[in-house]
Wavefront OBJ file of the C-alpha trace (Angstrom):
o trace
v 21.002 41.989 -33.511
v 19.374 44.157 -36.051
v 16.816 46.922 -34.794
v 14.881 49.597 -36.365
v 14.019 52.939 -34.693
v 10.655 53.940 -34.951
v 9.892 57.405 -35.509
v 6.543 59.078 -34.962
v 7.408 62.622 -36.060
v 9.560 64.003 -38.447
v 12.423 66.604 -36.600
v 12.558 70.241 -38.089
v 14.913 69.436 -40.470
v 13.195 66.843 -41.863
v 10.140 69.047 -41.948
v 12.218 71.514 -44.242
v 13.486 68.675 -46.400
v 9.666 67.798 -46.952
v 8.048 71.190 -47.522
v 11.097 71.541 -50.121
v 9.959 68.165 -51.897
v 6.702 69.344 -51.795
v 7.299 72.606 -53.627
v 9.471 71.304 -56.181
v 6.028 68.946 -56.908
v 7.029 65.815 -55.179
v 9.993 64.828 -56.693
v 13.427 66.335 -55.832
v 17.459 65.736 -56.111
v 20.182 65.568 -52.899
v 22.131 68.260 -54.657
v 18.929 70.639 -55.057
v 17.717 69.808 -51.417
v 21.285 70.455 -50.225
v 21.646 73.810 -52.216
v 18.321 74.918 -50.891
v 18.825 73.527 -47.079
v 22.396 75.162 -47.267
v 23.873 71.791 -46.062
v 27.083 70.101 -47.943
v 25.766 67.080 -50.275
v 26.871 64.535 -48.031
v 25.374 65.454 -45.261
v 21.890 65.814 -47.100
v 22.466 62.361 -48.149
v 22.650 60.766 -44.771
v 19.565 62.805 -43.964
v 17.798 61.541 -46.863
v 18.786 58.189 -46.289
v 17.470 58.381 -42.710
v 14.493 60.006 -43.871
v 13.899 56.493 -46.488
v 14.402 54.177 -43.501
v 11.627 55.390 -41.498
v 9.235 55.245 -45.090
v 8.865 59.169 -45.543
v 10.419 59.584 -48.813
v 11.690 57.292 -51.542
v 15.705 57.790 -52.158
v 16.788 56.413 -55.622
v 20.657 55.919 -56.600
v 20.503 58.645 -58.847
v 20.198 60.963 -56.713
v 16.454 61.334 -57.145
v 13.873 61.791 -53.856
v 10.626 61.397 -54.169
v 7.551 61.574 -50.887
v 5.786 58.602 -50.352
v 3.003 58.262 -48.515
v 3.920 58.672 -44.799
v 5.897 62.059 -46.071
v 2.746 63.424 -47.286
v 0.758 62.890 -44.057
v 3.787 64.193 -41.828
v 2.903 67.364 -44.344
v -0.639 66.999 -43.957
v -1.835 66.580 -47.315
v -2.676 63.695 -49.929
v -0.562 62.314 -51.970
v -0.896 63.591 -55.733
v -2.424 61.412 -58.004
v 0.600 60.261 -60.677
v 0.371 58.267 -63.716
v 2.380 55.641 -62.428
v 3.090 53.804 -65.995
v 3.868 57.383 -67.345
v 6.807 58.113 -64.560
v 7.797 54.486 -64.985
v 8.096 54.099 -68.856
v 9.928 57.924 -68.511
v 12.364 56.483 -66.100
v 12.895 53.454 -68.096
v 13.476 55.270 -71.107
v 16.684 57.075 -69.191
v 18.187 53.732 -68.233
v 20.806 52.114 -70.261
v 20.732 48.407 -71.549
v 24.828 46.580 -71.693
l 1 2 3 4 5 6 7 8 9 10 11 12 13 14 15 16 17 18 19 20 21 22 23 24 25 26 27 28 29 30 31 32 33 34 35 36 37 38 39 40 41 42 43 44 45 46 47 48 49 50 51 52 53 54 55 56 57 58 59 60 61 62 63 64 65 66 67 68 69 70 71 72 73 74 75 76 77 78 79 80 81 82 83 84 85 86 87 88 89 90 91 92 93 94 95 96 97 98
């Protein structure tokens, strides 16, 4: 039986880990948040991951976190407007074809 908590507010820490992806412009790595929450990677991981489930931020395999848009209400502000294609044909670029 799968379930999924619901979460209606952020905890502190969570808070922290936003307000940091906020400053560093909406976009952020585990190893910077970690470094700057004082936390050891893996354990900024499993908060990050936890953080994706309940839709706040975006966690990407390369160790890339970016807010979506329930992280920028918990913070109380509106999303930035991105050029999507831009950040999308930049990330493609960095992938690698076999």
């Amino acid at each position: 039986m799968k379930w999924k908590k619901d979460k209606k507010m952020p905890t502190p820490d969570e808070m922290k880990i936003l307000k940091i992806i906020d400053v560093e412009g909406g976009e952020s790595t585990v190893g910077r948040i970690a470094r700057k929450m004082r936390l050891d990677t893996n354990y900024a991981r499993v908060i990050l991951n936890s953080m994706g489930l309940n839709d706040l931020i975006d966690v990407f395999r390369t160790g890339k976190v970016r807010l979506l848009i329930k992280g920028w209400a918990a913070l109380g502000k509106q999303p930035k407007r991105t050029d999507a294609l831009k950040r999308y044909l930049e990330d493609r670029a960095k992938w690698k074809t076999f």
